[in-house]
PABA-84575 format. One record per residue (C-alpha): residue in one letter; x, y, z. Coordinates in pm, whole numbers, plus 50000, padded with zeros to 5 digits. Example, Ala and Ser with C-alpha at 12.3 -4.5 7.8 and 13.67 -1.06 7.14 Angstrom:
BEGIN
A512304955050780 S513674989450714 
This chain:
BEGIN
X056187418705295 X058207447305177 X057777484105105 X056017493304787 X056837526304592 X055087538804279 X057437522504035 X058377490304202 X056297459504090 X054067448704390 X055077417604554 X053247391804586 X051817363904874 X050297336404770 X049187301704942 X049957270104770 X047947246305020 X047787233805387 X050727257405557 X052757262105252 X052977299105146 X054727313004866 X056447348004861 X057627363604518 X060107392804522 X060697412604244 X062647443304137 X065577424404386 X069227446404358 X070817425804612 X070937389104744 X071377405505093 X067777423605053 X065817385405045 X067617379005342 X066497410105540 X062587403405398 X063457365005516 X064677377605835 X061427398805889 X059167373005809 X060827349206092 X060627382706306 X056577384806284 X056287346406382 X058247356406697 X055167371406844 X052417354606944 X048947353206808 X045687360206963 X042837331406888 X040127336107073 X041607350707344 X045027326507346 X047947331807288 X049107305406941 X052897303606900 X054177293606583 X057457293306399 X058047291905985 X060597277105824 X061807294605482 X063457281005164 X064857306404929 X065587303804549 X067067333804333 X065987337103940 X067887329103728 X070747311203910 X068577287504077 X065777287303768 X064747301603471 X060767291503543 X058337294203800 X058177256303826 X062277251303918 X061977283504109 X059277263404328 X060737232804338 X063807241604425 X062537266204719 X061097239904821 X064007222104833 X065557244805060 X062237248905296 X062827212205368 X066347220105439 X065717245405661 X063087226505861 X066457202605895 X068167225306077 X065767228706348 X063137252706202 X062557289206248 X065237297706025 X065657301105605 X067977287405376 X069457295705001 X069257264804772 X072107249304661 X072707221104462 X073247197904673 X070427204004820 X068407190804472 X070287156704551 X069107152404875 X065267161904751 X065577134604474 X066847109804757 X064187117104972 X061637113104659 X063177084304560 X062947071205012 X059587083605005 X058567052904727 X060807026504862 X059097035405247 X055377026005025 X056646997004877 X058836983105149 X055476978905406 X053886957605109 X056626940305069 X057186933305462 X061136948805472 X060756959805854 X062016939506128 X061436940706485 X064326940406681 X064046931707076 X066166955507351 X066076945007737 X065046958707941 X067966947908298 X066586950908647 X069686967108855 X068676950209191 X067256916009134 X069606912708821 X066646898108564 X065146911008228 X061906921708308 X060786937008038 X061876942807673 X061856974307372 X060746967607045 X063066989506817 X062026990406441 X064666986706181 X064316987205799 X065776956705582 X066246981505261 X067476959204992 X070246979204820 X071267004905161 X070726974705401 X069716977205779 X068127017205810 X067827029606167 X064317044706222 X065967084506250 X066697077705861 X062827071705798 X060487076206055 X060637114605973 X059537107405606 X056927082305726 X055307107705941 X055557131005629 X053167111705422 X051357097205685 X052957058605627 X053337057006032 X050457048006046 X050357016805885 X054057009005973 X052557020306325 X049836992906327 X052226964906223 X054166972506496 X052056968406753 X050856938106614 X053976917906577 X055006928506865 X052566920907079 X052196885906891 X056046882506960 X055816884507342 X052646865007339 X054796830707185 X057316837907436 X055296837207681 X053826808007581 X056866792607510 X057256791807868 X059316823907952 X059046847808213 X056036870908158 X058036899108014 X056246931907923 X056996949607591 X057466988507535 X056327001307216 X057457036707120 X054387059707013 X054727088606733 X052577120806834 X050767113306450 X049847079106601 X048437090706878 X046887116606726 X044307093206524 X040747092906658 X040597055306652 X044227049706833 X042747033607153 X040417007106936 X043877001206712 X045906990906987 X042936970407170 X042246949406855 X046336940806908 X045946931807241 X042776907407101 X044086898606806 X047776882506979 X046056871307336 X048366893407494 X046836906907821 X046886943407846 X049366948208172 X052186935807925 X051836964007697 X054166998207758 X053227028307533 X056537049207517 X055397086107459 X057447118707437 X057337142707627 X055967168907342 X052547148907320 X051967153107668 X052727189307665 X049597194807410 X047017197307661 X044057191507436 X041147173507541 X041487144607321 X044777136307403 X043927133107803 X040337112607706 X042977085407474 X045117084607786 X042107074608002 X040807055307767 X044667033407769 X045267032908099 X041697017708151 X042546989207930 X045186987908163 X048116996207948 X051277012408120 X052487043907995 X056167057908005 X057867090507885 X060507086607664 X063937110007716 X062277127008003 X063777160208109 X065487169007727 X062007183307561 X060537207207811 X060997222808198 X057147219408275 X056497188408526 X052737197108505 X052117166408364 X053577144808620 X050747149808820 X047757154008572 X048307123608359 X048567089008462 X052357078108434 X053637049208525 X057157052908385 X060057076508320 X062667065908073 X066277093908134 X067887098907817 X071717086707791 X072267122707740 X072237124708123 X074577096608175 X077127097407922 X079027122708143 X078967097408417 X081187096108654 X083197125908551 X080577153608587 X079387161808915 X075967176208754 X074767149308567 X075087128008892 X073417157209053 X070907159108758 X070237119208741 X069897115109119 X067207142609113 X065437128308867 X065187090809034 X064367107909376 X061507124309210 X060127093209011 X060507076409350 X058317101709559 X055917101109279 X055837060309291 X056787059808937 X059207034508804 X062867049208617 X063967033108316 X067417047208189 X068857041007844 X072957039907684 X074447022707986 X078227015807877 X080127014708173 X080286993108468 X081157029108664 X077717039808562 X075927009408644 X077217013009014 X076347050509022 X072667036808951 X072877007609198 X073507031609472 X070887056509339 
């Protein structure tokens, strides 16, 4: 970690569990000195490492807390490093951070989020809300989005960006997964039954989700359980879960599409260059992110961009959903795509 002379305490490395590791620097003269050992640290991540004969990128992210301005024991000294890990991890990882206060306040809030999320899926405070999903050409709703929203009792409605994070934290998606797919496919099932057009619903997928050995039989009994039949059921994945090419994740993908499920990739062309998986997996959908469109029709390269993308999907017979239309400008740009 650092250099070690004769009279200098040793530093010391020490894991605390899973992929937490804790660094303790002693004998510091200068704040600017646990920056360059932070810096250094980040440096050997940079490099890849050889498993087996593969190459394993990784990346840390690095909370820093200073005796005694930020603690006079080892246990505030932790806690608030910790503190700043999560902070860093914030800002898009592969980076470190000082604590600061404030950064105490948001760990108690997301403490004090992390017990509401528990008690608010016993206490059934999520709601479903329903997007459509607007054919361009034969000007229907063909299909619709579930979009999950939390009823919090004091903060009101909560978008999912201000807890979906913390439920995939503790590992509360997947429960709050589960329910979703199961009012959600009960939901279309009444409407259908209720005599509306045979809409199909799009259910967005977290990598943890689909991660879990017993995904395929989870969203099967949810088909069985609402009468649903399987063709009416869109998984939304990202494009990250596609890009981990392990074995399991292409046998879950089989194993969906058999039940005949339809699978789509959400925000396609943000995440990664690779188009690998166009061929190899078995896509039915690509959803374009607004980030494409907002632009639209002042910038000559997002056309450009858009117009490639939609040529492709066509070529590869795959159908192009594209969210955050605002204008009726960009709605005739599509049209005439």
């Amino acid at each position: 970690i650092a250099r070690i002379g004769e009279h200098i305490v040793e530093n010391t490395i020490a894991r605390l569990g899973g992929d937490e590791f804790t660094i303790l620097l002693t004998e510091v003269k200068h704040v600017q000195d646990i920056a360059k050992v932070a810096q250094r640290v980040l440096d050997a991540f940079s490099q890849p490492f050889k498993v087996q004969g593969q190459d394993i990128f990784t990346s840390a992210s690095i909370g820093i807390s200073v005796y005694p301005e930020n603690g006079e024991n080892a246990d505030t000294l932790l806690k608030n490093a910790d503190a700043a890990m999560y902070h860093a991890k914030e800002q898009g990882r592969n980076n470190f951070q000082f604590y600061t206060e404030s950064m105490n306040i948001m760990t108690v809030e997301r403490f004090d989020l992390q017990n509401e999320l528990r008690k608010a899926l016993e206490t059934k405070e999520f709601l479903l809300f329903y997007q459509p999903q607007f054919d361009s050409h034969n000007k229907i709703i063909f299909g619709i989005e579930a979009l999950v929203r939390w009823s919090h009792p004091k903060k009101g409605l909560l978008s999912p960006k201000s807890f979906i994070p913390i439920a995939e934290e503790t590992g509360l998606i997947l429960p709050l997964g589960t329910w979703i797919f199961n009012t959600a496919c009960t939901q279309i099932k009444k409407w259908q039954d209720a005599g509306f057009i045979p809409l199909h619903i799009t259910v967005n997928i977290s990598s943890y989700q689909f991660r879990q050995n017993n995904f395929t039989q989870i969203v099967a009994q949810a088909l069985q359980d609402s009468g649903l039949e399987p063709q009416y059921l869109e998984l939304e994945l990202t494009e990250s879960i596609l890009m981990e090419t392990r074995e399991s994740n292409i046998k879950t993908l089989n194993e969906l599409k058999a039940l005949g499920i339809r699978i789509s990739i959400d925000d396609f062309g943000t995440g990664y260059s690779s188009l690998s998986y166009l061929k190899r997996f078995p896509i039915d959908t690509l959803k374009i992110d607004r980030f494409f469109l907002k632009d639209i029709p002042d910038d000559p390269d997002s056309e450009a961009i858009v117009g490639a993308i939609i040529a492709m999907a066509r070529s590869l017979n795959l159908n192009v959903v594209i969210e955050g239309i605002e204008t009726i400008q960009q709605l005739s740009f599509l049209i005439k795509q």
